[in-house]
N, C-alpha and C positions, 0 to 999 in steps of 0.2 A: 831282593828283599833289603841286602844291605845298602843298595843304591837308595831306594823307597826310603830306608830311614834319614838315609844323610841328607836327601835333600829336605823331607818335613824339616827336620831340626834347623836347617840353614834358613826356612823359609819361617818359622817357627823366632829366629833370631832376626831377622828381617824384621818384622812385626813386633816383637818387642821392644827394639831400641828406636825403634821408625826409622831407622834409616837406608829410606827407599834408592839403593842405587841404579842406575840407568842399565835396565835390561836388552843388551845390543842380541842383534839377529846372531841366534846359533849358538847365545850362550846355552851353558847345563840346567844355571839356576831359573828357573822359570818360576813365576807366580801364575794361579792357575786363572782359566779365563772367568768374567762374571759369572756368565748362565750355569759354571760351575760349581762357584763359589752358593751361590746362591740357594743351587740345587741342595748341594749336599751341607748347607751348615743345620745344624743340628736343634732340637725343638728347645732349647734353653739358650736361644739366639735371638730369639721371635719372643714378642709381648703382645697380647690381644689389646685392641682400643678398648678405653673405658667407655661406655656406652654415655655416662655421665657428661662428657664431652668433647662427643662426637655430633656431629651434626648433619642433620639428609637433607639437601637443600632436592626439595623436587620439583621439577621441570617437565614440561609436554616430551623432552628428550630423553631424561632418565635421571636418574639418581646421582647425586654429587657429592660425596662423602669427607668432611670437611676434619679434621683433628686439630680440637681446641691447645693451644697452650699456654698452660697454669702457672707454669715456673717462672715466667719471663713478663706475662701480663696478665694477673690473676683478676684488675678487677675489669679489664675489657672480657677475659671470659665467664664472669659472671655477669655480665651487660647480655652480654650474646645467649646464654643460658635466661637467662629473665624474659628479652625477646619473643624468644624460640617458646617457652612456655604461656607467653600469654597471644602467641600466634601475630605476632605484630606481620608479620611479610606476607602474609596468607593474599596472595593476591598482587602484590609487587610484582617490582619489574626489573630486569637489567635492563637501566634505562640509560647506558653508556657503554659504547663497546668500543677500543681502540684496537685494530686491526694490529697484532704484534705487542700490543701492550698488555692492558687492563681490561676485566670487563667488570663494573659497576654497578651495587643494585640498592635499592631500598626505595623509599619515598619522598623524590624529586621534586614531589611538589608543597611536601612539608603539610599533606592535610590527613596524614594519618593521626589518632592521639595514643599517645603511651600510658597507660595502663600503672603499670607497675615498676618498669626500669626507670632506669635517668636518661633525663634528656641529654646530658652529655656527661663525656667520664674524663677523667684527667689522664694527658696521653701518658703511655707508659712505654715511650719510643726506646728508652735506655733504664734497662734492670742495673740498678747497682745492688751491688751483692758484699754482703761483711765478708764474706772468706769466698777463695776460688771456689767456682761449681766443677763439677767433675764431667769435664769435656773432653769429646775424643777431638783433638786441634790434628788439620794438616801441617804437616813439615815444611811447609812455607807459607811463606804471606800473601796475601793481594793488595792491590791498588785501593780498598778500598777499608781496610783493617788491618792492625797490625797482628791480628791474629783472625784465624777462623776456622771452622769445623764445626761439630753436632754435636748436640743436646740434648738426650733424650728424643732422639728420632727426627731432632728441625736444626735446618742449617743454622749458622751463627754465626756473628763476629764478637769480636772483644778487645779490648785492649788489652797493652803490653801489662799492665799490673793484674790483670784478672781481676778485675773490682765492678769493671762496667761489658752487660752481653745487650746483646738485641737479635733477633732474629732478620734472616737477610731477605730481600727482595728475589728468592729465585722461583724457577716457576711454579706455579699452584699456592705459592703462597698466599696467606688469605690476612687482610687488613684492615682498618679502620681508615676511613675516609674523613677529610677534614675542610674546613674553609682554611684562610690565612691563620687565623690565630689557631697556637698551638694547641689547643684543650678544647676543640668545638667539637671533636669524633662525637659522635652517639650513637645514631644507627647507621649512618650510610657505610658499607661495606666494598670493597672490592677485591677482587684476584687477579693475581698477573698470570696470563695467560699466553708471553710470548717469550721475548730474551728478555734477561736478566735486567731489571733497570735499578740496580745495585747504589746508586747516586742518589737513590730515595731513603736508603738503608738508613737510620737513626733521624729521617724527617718525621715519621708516622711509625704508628705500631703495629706490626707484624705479631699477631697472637694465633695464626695456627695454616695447617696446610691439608691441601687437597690429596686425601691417599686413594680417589679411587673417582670416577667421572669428568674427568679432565675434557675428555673427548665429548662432550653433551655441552662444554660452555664454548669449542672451535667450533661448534652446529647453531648456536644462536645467531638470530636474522641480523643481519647487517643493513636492509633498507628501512631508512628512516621514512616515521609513520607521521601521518599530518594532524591525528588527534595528538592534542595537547593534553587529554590527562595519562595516556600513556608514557611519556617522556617523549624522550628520541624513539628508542626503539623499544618496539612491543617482542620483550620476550619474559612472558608473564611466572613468577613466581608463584608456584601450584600451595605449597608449604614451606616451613622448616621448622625440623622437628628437632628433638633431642634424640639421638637413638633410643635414652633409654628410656622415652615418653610413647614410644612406637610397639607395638606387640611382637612377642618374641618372635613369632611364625614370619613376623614381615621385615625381622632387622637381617642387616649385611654385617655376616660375621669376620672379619678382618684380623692379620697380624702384621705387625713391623718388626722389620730384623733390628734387632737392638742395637745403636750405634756406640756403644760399649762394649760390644762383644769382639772378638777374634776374626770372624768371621767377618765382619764392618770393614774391620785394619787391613785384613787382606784384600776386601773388596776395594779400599782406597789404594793398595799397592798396585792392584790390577789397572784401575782405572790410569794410574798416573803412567805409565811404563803399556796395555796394550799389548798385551800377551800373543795374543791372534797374528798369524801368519803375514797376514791381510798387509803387515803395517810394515813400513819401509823405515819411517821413524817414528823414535820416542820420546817423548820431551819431558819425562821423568817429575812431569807437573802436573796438579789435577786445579780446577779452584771449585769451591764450594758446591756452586751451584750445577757442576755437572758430576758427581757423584749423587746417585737418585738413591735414596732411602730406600730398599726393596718393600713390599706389600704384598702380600698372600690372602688369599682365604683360607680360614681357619679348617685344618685338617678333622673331619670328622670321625672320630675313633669308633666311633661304632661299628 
């Protein structure tokens, strides 16, 4: 018991100061492994999606469940909200698929009419913010920020003053498509679906991520089709809804572990250092894009 205590407490102080030292084989102090981490953190760790902006991109594959975000590009998610409710996609395509990159959908051929949204929004590649936002930052930097870590549940970068964030390019991330000029986004959309192409990071704006159907956009057709109103490839766009435009009976009830929480900090200790037997070495490093947000279905108390 009184081992049990001293280690929480040490690991307890780990996590507070951040500072993740390199966990060598056979040390005492051990961070625990993810699937455990995950398992046991506790229900004021987890936030349910707002249904308000979430989005079910639906497919002859299955449901693709997309989480808006507010804080970082508030008027691309109300573009995509506007969309979504006046049914603009209803029948689209990912009409662009790049094996390991992106796959890209909307209306290629520019003969849909929009309704209610804007034809285009002013990009929001970089939030500047009057005072720091309350980020949980890795204890080191990457190549491609001089800071980074999570926000409310989506990876980030920022810079050294904490005045400018953006959301990063890792996988499931979901985007606004553009030509050359900076502010043409409107509708076209796409998601990165392979490694990280992190070099795109503060070119376009990243306003949200994929927490659940990942695997329904690696199942879209890769042979290109010879009709031309389909695009390149016919992987047709059934819907996309708003969750909370959808009836209760039919939504997907989802949570994300809060990356504010204790539970998050630990899971970035584990991740960096590698707990598991398995590993020879540690390189006491994690970056962004390979600590994954966890995602749940929402526990039914009944």
């Amino acid at each position: 018991m009184i081992k049990t205590k001293i280690t929480s407490l040490v690991s307890a102080l780990l996590l507070t100061t951040f500072s993740f030292a390199t966990i060598a084989h056979g040390d005492n102090i051990k961070v625990r492994s993810p699937g455990s981490i995950i398992k046991e953190a506790p229900a004021s760790h987890w936030r349910s999606l707002d249904n308000s902006r979430t989005l079910y991109i639906e497919l002859d594959e299955g449901r693709v469940i997309v989480e808006l975000n507010p804080q970082l590009a508030p008027n691309h998610v109300k573009q995509l909200q506007a969309l979504a409710n006046e049914k603009f996609y209803d029948g689209l395509n990912f009409y662009r698929y790049v094996e390991g990159f992106v796959a890209q959908a909307g209306d290629s051929l520019e003969k849909r009419m929009i309704k209610h949204a804007n034809k285009s929004v002013k990009s929001e590649r970089i939030n500047f913010a009057k005072s720091p936002l309350a980020a949980t930052y890795l204890p080191k930097s990457d190549g491609y920020a001089p800071l980074s870590g999570f926000l409310n549940g989506f990876a980030i970068g920022a810079n050294a003053a904490k005045n400018q964030y953006w959301q990063t390019h890792c996988p499931g991330a979901f985007a606004m498509a553009r030509s050359n000029e900076e502010h043409s986004g409107g509708t076209e959309f796409y998601i990165v679906i392979g490694q990280s192409p992190r070099y795109l990071d503060k070119n376009l704006t990243v306003f949200g991520q994929v927490r659940q159907g990942m695997q329904y956009l690696h199942t879209l057709k890769r042979d290109p089709v010879t009709d031309g109103e389909k695009g390149i490839f016919d992987n047709q766009i059934k819907s996309i809804r708003l969750a909370s435009s959808v009836p209760t009976q039919q939504q997907t009830a989802l949570q994300v572990m809060k990356t504010s929480s204790a539970s998050f900090k630990e899971l970035i200790a584990s991740r960096m250092n590698r707990p598991n037997d398995f590993f020879i070495e540690r390189p006491n490093y994690v970056d962004v894009c390979s600590v994954l947000v966890p995602v749940r279905a929402t526990v039914d108390k009944q």
